[in-house]
C-alpha positions as CSV (number, residue, x, y, z in Angstrom):
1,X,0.0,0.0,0.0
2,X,3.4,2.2,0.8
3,X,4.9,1.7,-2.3
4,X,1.4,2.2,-4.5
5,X,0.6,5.6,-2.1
6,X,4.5,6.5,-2.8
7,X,4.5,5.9,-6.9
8,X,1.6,8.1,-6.9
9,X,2.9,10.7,-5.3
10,X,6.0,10.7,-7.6
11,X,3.7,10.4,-10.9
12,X,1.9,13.8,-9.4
13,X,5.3,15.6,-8.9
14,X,6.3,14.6,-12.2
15,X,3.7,16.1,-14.0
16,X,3.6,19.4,-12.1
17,X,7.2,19.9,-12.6
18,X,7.0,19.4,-16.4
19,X,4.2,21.9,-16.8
20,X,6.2,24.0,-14.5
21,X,8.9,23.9,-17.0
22,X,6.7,24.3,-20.2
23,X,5.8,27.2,-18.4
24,X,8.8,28.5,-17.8
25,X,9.9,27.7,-21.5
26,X,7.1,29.9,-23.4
27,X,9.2,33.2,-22.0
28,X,11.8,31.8,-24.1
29,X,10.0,31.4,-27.6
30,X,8.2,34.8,-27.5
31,X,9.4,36.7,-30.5
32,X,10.3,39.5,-28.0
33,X,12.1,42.7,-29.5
34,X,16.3,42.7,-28.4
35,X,16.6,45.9,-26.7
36,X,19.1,47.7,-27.7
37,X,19.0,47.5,-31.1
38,X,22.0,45.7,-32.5
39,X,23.8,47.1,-34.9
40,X,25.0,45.7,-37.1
41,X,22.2,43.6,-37.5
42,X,24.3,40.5,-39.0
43,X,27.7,39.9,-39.6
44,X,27.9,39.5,-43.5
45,X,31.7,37.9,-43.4
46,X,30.6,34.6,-41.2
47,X,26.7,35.2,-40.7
48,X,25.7,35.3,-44.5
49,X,22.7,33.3,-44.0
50,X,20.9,32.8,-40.7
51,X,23.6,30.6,-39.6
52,X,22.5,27.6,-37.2
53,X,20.1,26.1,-40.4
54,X,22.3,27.2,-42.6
55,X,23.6,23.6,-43.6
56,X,25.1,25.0,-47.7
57,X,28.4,26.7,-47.1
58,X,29.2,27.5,-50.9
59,X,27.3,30.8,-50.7
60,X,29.1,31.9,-48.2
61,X,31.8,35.0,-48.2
62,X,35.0,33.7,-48.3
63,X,37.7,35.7,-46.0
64,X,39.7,38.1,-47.5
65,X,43.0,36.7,-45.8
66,X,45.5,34.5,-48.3
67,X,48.4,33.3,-45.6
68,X,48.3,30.5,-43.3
69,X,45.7,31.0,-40.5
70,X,46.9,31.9,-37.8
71,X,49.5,34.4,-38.9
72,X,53.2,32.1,-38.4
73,X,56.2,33.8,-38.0
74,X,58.1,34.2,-41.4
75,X,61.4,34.5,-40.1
76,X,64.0,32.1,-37.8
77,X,63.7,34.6,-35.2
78,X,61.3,32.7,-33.2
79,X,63.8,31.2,-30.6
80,X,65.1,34.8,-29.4
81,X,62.6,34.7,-26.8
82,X,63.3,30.9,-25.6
83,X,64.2,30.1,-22.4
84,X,67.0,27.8,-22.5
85,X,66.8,25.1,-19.7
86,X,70.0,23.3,-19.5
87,X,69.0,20.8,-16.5
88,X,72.6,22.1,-14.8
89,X,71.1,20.6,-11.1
90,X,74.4,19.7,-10.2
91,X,72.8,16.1,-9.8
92,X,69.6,17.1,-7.4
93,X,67.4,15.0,-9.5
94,X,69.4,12.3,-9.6
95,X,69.8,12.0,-6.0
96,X,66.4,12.9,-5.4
97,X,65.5,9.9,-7.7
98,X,68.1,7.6,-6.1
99,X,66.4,8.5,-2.8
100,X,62.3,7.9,-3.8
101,X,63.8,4.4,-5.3
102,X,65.1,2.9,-1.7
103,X,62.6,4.3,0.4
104,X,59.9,2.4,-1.8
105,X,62.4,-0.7,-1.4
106,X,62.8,-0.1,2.1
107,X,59.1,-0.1,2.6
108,X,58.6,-3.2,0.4
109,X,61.1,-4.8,2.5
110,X,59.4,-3.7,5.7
111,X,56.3,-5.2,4.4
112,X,57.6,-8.6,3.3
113,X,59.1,-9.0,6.8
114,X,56.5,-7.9,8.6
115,X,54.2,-10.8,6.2
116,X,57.0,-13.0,6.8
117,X,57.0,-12.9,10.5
118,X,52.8,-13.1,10.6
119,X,53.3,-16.7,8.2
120,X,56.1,-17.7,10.6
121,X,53.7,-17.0,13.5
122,X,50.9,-19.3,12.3
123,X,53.1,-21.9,11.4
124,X,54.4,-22.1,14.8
125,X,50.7,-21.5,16.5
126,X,50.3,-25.0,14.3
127,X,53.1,-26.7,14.9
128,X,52.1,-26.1,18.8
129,X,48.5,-27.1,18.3
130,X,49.9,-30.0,16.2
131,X,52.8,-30.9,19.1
132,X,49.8,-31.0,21.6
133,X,47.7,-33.1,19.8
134,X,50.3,-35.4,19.2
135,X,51.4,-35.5,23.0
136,X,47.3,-35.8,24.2
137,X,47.1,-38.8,21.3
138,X,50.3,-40.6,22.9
139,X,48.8,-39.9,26.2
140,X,45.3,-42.1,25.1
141,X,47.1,-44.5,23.2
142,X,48.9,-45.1,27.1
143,X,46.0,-45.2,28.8
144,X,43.9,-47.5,26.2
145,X,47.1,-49.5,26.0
146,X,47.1,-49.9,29.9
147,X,43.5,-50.7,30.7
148,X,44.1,-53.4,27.9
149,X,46.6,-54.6,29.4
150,X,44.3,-54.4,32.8
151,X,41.5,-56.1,30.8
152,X,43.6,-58.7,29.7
153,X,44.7,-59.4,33.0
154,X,40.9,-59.7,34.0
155,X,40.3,-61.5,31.3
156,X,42.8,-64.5,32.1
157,X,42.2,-64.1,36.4
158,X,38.5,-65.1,34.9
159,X,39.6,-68.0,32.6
160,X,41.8,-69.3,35.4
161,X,39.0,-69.0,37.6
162,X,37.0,-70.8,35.6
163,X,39.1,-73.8,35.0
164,X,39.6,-74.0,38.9
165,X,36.0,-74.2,39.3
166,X,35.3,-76.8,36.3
167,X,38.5,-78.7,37.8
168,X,37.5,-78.8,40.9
């Protein structure tokens, strides 16, 4: 019932907001006056036509301009203003490099270890918990091993008791 109540509701916002914005959009299309008056009108050069449906450029005015647009520079004078960079860091870079390159190693290294030491730990918690169950299991093979031992006892005290009675 929620969900029916809520869909609803979202089909009614909808639809106000779209009229809202049809609304809003007829200010738009009004054929209102531009105040001030622009002058020129149109720009003859690019604008021959009205432009935007304008899909047949061959009617247009072509520019007036013959060289390369835009304007190069015709002579070899075009490095005066260059700044020369000559990379004279009397090895800063290079050091600086060098240094970024064994910090990451360093921190790789630091990681493996660290990994290295966390595997080592649960291998040993295993081997404990391994040594222990080894130790409890030779511990109950003892004791089953005794009180068969004991039973066997029991078991021949009873046999020998038994021939004594059927003997005599």
């Amino acid at each position: 019932m929620k969900s029916a109540v809520a869909l609803h509701l979202l089909l009614v916002l909808q639809v106000s907001v779209a009229a809202m914005s049809r609304n809003s959009n007829k200010r738009l299309h009004r054929g209102t006056p531009v105040n001030p008056k622009l002058d020129p009108d149109s720009h003859k050069l690019f604008f021959g036509k009205d432009y935007p449906d304008d899909k047949d450029a061959s009617k247009h005015a072509r520019p007036k301009f013959g060289h390369p647009y835009p304007a190069l520079q015709d002579t070899s004078d075009y490095d005066k203003d260059y700044v020369k960079d000559e990379n004279h860091d009397d090895g800063e870079w290079k050091a600086q490099m060098t240094y970024d390159l064994l910090r990451t190693k360093i921190a790789k290294t630091k990681e493996e270890y660290r990994k290295t030491q966390e595997n080592e730990k649960d291998i040993r918690s295993q081997v404990d918990v391994a040594q222990k169950n080894e130790a409890n299991a030779a511990h109950a093979t003892r004791d089953a091993e005794a009180r068969a031992a004991k039973a066997k006892e029991a078991v021949e005290k009873a046999q020998e008791a038994q021939r004594r009675l059927q003997t005599g």
